[in-house]
C-alpha positions, 0 to 999 in steps of 0.5 A: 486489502486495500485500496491504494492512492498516488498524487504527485506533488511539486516536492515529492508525492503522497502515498495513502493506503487503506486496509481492509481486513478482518477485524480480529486480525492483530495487528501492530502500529508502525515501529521502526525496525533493522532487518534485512540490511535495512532501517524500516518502518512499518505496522506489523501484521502479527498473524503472518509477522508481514506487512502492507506498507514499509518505508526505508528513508535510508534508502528512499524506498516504499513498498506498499501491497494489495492482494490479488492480481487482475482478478479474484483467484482461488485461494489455496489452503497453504503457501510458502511465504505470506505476501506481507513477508515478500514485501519485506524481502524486496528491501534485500535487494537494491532496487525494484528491478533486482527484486523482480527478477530474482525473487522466487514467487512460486507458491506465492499467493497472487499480489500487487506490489507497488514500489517507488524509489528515488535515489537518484531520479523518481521510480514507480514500479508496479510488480503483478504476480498472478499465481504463475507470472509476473507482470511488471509495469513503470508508471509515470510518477508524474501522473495520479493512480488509484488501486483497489483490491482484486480480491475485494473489488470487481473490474466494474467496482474497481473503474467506479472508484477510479472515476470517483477519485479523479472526479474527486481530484478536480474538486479538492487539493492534493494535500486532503487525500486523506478526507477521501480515503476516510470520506464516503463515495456515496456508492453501498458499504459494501464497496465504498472507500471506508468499507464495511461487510458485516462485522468481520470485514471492513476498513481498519486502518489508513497509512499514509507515507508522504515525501516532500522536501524536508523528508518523509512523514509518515501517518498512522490512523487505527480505526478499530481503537477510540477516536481513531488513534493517530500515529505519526512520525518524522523523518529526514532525508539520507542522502543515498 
């Protein structure tokens, strides 16, 4: 997985995630959840008991996660702890710069973590661990980014859609974000943002998280069921 976007809004942001993955893989549809000292919500991968995507309107908190680092790396046979559970375990601490100082990722499989908060002012963190270092970036919450998969996507493959969603950007309101992620670049199956590579790999599902004024929303589309069911939930804004 996945292929992740931010815009920026005059209320709040959204955040919209595809996830690319093998289609036997079970996966639950979003549920609240009480666990590590937090009220979450998020869809459940069943094979690792991870996630992708969680939110904490509690905390005004959302972590969201795609795999590999800068580049494609050699996967081991085994690891300590799945990445969806170290996005999980990042709610344990009470801010993104607490989680990535002491959170042990050794024998972690390489990932990219993106977290915003916004307890108090806006925060938008992006948290690289490559195998053996952590690279962390602030990014400018006022600014539109798009993230793709290392481990799916080449450098090349990964500028091509950085270009075609800001092309896209100039051409569309923010508020249809989610008509590109379900849309088509034009460019193979392969790499488009609805991917596809053969029958056992492709673009299951959309989570889109979006904060405004009233609070968060947060919408949930599975792909693989009839008519592609859509999840949907509400919540109001808890004053941190």
């Amino acid at each position: 997985m996945c292929t992740v976007s931010y815009i920026p809004t005059e209320t709040g942001f959204i955040l919209t995630s595809n996830r690319d993955e093998k289609v036997i893989r079970p996966t639950d549809i979003p549920k609240n959840y009480h666990m590590k000292g937090s009220h979450l919500i998020f869809p459940k991968d069943l094979q690792s008991g991870g996630t992708w995507i969680a939110l904490s309107p509690s905390e005004n908190r959302i972590a969201c996660l795609l795999n590999g680092a800068f580049e494609n790396h050699t996967k081991k046979e085994s690891y300590k702890l799945s990445r969806g559970q170290v996005l999980l375990d990042s709610f344990i601490y009470p801010n993104a710069e607490m989680f990535q100082a002491f959170m042990d990722f050794d024998d972690v499989e390489p990932f990219t973590l993106i977290m915003l908060e916004n307890k108090s002012t806006p925060r938008l963190t992006e948290l690289r661990w490559d195998g053996e270092q952590k690279h962390v970036s602030k990014l400018d919450t006022s600014k539109t980014k798009i993230w793709s998969s290392a481990t799916l996507y080449s450098p090349e493959i990964r500028l091509l859609r950085e270009q075609l969603f800001q092309e896209w950007l100039l051409h569309n309101p923010p508020q249809n974000i989610l008509d590109f992620h379900k849309g088509s670049l034009g460019i193979n199956k392969e790499n488009d943002i609805m991917m596809e590579r053969g029958n056992a790999l492709k673009t299951i599902s959309i989570s889109q998280i979006i904060q405004d004024y009233k609070g968060f929303s947060f919408k949930y589309i599975d792909l693989l069921s009839p008519k592609n069911k859509h999840h949907e939930f509400s919540y109001e804004h808890i004053e941190a």
